[in-house]
C-alpha positions as CSV (number, residue, x, y, z in Angstrom):
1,X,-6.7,4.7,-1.7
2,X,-7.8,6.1,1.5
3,X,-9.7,2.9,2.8
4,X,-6.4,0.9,1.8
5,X,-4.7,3.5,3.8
6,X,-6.8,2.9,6.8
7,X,-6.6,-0.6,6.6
8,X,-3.1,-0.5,6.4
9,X,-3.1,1.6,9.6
10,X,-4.9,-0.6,11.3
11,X,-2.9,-3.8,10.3
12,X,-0.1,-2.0,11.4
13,X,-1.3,-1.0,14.8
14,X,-2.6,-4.7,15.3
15,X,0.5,-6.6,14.3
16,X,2.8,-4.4,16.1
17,X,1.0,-6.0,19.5
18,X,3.4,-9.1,18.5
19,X,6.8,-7.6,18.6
20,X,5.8,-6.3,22.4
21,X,7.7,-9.9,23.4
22,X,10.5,-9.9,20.9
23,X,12.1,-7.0,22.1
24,X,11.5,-4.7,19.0
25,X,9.9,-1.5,19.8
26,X,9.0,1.5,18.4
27,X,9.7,2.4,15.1
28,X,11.9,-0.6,14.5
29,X,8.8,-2.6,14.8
30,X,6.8,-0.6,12.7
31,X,9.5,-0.9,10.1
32,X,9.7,-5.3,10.8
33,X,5.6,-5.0,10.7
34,X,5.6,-3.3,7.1
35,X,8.4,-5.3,5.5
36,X,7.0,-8.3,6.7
37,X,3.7,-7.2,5.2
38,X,5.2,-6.3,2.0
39,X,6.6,-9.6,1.5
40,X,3.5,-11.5,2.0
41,X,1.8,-9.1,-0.4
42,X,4.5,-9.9,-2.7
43,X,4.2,-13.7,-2.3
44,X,0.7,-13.9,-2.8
45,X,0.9,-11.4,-6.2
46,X,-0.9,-8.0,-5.1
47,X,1.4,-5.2,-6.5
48,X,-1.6,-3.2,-5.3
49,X,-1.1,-3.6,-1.8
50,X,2.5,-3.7,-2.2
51,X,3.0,-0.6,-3.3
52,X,0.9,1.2,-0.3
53,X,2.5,-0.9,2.3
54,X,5.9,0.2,0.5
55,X,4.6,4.0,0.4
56,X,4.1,3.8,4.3
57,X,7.3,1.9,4.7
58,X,8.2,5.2,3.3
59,X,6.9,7.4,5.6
60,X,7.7,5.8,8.5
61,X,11.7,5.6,7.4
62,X,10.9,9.5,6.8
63,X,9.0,10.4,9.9
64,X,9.2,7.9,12.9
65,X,11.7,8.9,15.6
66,X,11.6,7.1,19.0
67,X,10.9,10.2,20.9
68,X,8.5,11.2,18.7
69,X,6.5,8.0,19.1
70,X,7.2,8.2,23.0
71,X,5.4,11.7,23.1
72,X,2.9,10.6,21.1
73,X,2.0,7.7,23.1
74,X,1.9,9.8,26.2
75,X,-0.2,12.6,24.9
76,X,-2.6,9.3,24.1
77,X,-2.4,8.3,28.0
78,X,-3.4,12.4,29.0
79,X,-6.2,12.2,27.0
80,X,-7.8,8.7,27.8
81,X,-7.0,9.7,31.7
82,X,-9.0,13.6,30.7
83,X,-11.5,11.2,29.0
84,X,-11.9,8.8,32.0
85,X,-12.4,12.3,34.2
86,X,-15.2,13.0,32.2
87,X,-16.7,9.7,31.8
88,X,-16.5,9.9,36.1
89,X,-18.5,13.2,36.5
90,X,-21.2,11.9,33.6
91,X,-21.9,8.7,35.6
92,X,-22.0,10.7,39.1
93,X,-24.4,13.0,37.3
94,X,-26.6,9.8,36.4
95,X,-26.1,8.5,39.3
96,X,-27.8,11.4,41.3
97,X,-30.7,11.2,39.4
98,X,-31.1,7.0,39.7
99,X,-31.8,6.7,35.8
100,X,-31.0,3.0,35.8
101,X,-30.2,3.3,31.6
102,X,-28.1,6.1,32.2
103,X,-26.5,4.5,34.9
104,X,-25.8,1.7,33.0
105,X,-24.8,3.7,29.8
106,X,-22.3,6.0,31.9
107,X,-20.8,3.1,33.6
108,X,-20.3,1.3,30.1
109,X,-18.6,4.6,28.4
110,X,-16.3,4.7,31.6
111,X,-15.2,1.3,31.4
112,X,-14.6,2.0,27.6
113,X,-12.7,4.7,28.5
114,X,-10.6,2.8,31.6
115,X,-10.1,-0.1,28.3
116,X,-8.1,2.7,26.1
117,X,-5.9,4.3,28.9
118,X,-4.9,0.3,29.8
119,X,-4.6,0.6,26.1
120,X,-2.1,3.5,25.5
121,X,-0.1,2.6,28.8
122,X,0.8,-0.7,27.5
123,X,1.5,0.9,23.8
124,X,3.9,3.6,26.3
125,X,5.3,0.5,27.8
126,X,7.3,-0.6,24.7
């Protein structure tokens, strides 16, 4: 139930990336994203996966408000830019001692990081 769970998460955080250009937003698309789910699960027969996609359908009718979401999302953006801070002062640090693989491993991680604030600043953007 848990790994449905996540998947479901997951799909939901994916397919919400579609609405961005339709105009829904926010909760509203998490609600279109869910019922849309639910109806292919119901076409192709999986009462299964229906009935999880319907219990988060649930909570987010219960427990998404805009604002909410909008905080949310902006606490996401304070901690990738804390994260990219960090991910700055480890790659100087490998940088003054000319380890070539740390070098290379620091500047990876901070691109990573630089990838998730681009992230959560588009996600604030809807």
């Amino acid at each position: 139930m848990i790994r449905q769970l996540s998947l479901l998460a997951l799909l939901v955080a994916s397919t919400a990336f579609s609405f961005a250009d339709s105009g829904v937003s926010g909760c509203a698309a998490k609600r279109q994203t869910l019922q849309e789910k639910i109806e292919i699960a119901r076409q192709h027969h999986n009462p299964d996966q229906v009935a999880g996609l319907q219990q988060a359908l649930a909570q987010v009718e219960a427990h998404c408000h805009d604002g909410a979401l909008q905080a949310e999302r902006q606490a996401e953006i304070d901690e990738a830019r804390q994260e990219i801070e960090q991910r700055e002062m480890d790659l100087r640090d490998a940088l003054s001692k000319g380890d070539p693989d740390k070098i290379a491993k620091r500047q990876a991680k901070l691109a990573e990081a630089r990838a998730e604030l681009e992230q959560a600043e588009a996600e604030l953007a809807r």
